[in-house]
N, C-alpha and C positions, 0 to 999 in steps of 0.2 A: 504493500500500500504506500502513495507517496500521499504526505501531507502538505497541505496550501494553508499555510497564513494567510487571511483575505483579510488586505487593507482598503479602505475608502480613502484616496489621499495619503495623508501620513498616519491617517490612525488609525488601529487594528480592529476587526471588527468579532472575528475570531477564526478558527480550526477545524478544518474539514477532508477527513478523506477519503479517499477514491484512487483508481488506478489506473496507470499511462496506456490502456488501451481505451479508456473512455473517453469519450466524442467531447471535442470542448462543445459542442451546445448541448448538452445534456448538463456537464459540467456547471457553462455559466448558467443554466434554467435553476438545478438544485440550488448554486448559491444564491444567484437573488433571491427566491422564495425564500430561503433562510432567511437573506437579510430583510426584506420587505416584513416576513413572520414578525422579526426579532422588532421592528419599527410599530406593528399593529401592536404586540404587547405591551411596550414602552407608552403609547396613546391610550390603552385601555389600563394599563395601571392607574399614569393621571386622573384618568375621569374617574376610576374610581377611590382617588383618596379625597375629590371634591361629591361624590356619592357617602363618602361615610362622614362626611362632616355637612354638607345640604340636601341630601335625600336627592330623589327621580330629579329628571329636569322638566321644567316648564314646556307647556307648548311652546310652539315657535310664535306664535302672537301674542306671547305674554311675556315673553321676555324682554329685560330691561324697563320693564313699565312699572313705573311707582302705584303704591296700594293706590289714590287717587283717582291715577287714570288709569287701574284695572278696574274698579267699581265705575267709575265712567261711563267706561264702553261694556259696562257688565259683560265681562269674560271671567269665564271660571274653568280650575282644573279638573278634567273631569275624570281624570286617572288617580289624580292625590289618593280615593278612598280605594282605589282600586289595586293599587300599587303599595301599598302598606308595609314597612320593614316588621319582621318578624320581632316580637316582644315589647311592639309600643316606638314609640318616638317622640324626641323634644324638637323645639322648633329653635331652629339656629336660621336667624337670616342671611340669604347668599348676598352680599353686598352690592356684586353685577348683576343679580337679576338672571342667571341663567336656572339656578332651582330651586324648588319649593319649601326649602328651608326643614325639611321634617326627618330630622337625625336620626339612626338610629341609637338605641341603647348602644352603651360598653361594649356589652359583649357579642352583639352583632358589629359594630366597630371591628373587635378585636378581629373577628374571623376574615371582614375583608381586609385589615391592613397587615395579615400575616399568610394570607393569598398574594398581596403586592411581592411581597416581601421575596417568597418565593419565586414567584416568576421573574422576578428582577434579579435574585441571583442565579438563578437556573440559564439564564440566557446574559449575562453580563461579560463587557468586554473584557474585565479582570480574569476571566477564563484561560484567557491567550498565555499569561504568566505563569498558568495552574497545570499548562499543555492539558486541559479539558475540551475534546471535542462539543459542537453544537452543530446539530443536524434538525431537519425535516419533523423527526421524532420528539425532540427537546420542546421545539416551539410549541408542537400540538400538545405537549404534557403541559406546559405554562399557558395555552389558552385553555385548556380543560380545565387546571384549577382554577384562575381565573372565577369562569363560567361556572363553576360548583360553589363557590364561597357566593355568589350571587346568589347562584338557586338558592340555596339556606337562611340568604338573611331575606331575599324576596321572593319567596314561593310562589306568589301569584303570576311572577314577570316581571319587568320593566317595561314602561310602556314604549309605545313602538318607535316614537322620536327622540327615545334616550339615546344618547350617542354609543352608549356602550352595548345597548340590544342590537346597534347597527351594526357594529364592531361583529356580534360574535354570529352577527346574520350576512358578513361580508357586504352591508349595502350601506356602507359610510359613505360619503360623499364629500371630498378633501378639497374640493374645489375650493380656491382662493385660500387656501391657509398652509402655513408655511410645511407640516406636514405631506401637502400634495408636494413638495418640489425635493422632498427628500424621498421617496417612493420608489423605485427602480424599476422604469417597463423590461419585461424580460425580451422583448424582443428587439430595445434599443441600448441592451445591457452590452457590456465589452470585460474580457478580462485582459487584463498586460501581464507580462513576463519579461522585465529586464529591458524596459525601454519597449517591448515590441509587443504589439497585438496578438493574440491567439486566435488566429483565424477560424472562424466556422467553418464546420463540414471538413477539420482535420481531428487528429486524436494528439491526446497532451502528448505522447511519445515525440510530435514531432517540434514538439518547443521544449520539452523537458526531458532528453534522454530516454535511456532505458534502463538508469537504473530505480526499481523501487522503493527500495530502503533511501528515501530523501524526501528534506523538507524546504518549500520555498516558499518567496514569498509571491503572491499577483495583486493585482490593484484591480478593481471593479469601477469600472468608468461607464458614464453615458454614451453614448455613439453622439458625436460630434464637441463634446466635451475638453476635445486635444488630447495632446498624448499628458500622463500624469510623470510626476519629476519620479527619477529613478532612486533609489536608496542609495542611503550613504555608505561611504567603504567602511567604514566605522558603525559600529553601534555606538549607541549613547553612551551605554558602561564601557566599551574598549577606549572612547575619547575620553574618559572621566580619570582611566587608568593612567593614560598617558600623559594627558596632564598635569595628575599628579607627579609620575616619576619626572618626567619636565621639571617639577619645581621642587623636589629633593634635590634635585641633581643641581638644580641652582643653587641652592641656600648652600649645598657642601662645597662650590667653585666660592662663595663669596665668604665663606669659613676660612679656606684654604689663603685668601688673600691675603684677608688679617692676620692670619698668624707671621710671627716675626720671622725676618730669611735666617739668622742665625739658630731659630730654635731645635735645628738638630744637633748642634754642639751640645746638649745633654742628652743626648742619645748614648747607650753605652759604643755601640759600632765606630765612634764618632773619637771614642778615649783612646790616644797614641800610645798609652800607657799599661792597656788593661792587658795586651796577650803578655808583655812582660810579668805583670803580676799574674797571669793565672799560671803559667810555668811554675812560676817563685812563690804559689800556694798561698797570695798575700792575698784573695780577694774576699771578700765579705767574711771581713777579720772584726771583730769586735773591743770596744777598746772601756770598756766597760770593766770596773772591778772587782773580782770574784768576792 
């Protein structure tokens, strides 16, 4: 099996393998789903730690309207009673006006922000450092739990324009929000290898050897994005290293100056005198008084 470190840019995103007879678009299709998964998770944990602190969200015609002009335009939620967190709820007000302020208890709390918890580190970049692969598999176990710590604190559902029932119903809609531009179309996805494109409709063998005991790195780019900068000959820690020895090796040349040119004259090598006395048995004679 050869492993790919898959960087976005310069930053890692994690650890995937596969082997040099497989198709690079097979290849790039597994990693973007990965990464696209690993982006859906990260947006459905969000929404759900503003779910365990403001309850469901608002219709979309009621949001950002002061209590005023929602009694106004008499508009009312008509999922609030429908939608109900399991064991009761206190009302915490969402200050933008995206939900309806109805918290759950503690310990429905507890249960979604240790589902976050979970899925965030099940899929987190700090993996890469841990050499912990993340696959196809990982993601769907972190949107299952997800999706299970939900069932439990709301049995009944979420209603249908919660953002996070779109999420696990795959019909969010990312249109104009910064989310849409971090997204990956698999079909305008690119992987690089050392400055160079991995062409479609070849096998990694022909950008990566043959041998499979190896780990490299590729970069995931947009098609028309340009080429991405190539790595550096150094890692961070090899530059960290050498710098260091760089500035030992100084401080010992600036040691070396100070010291006085005469100061080997107390050297013994240095005494005209000593192989005479070590013949004549005089050296480290003691003159001390019995």
């Amino acid at each position: 099996m050869v492993r790919l470190h898959v960087k976005k840019g310069d930053e890692s995103q994690f650890l995937f393998d596969t082997n040099l007879e497989e198709s690079v678009d097979n290849v790039i299709n597994d990693i973007t789903t990965i990464y696209n998964g690993r982006l859906k998770v990260s947006r459905i944990c969000y929404e759900m730690e503003e779910l365990a602190k403001y309850g469901t969200m608002l219709p979309e015609n009621m949001m950002g309207l002061t209590e005023e002009q929602v009694e106004e335009l008499k508009l009312k939620d008509e999922w609030a009673e429908k939608c109900t967190p399991s064991g009761g709820w206190t009302f915490n007000k969402d200050v933008i006006g995206r939900r309806n302020g109805r918290q759950p208890n503690e310990r429905m709390q507890g249960i979604l922000k240790k589902a976050i918890e979970h899925a965030r580190t099940g899929t987190s970049k700090k993996l890469v450092l841990q050499e912990k692969l993340v696959d196809q598999k990982t993601v769907q176990e972190a949107l299952d739990h997800l999706r299970g710590a939900v069932t439990i604190v709301y049995p009944m559902g979420l209603p249908p324009h919660d953002v996070i029932r779109q999420e696990f119903e795959n019909n969010e809609d990312l249109t104009g929000t910064q989310a849409s531009l971090e997204v990956m179309d698999i079909q305008l996805a690119q992987l690089w290898f050392c400055g160079k494109e991995m062409l479609r409709g070849c096998k990694l063998r022909d950008f990566l050897g043959r041998n499979e005991k190896t780990k490299v790195i590729v970069k995931l780019q947009k098609r028309g994005a340009g080429k991405p900068a190539r790595e550096p000959v150094l890692s961070e820690e090899d530059r960290k290293q050498l710098m260091l020895h760089a500035f030992k090796r100084q401080e010992e040349l600036k040691k070396l100056e100070q010291d006085d040119d005469d100061q080997y004259l107390d050297s013994t090598w240095a005494d005209g005198g000593s192989l005479k006395r070590h013949f004549q048995g005089l050296n480290n004679i003691s003159w001390k008084p019995h």
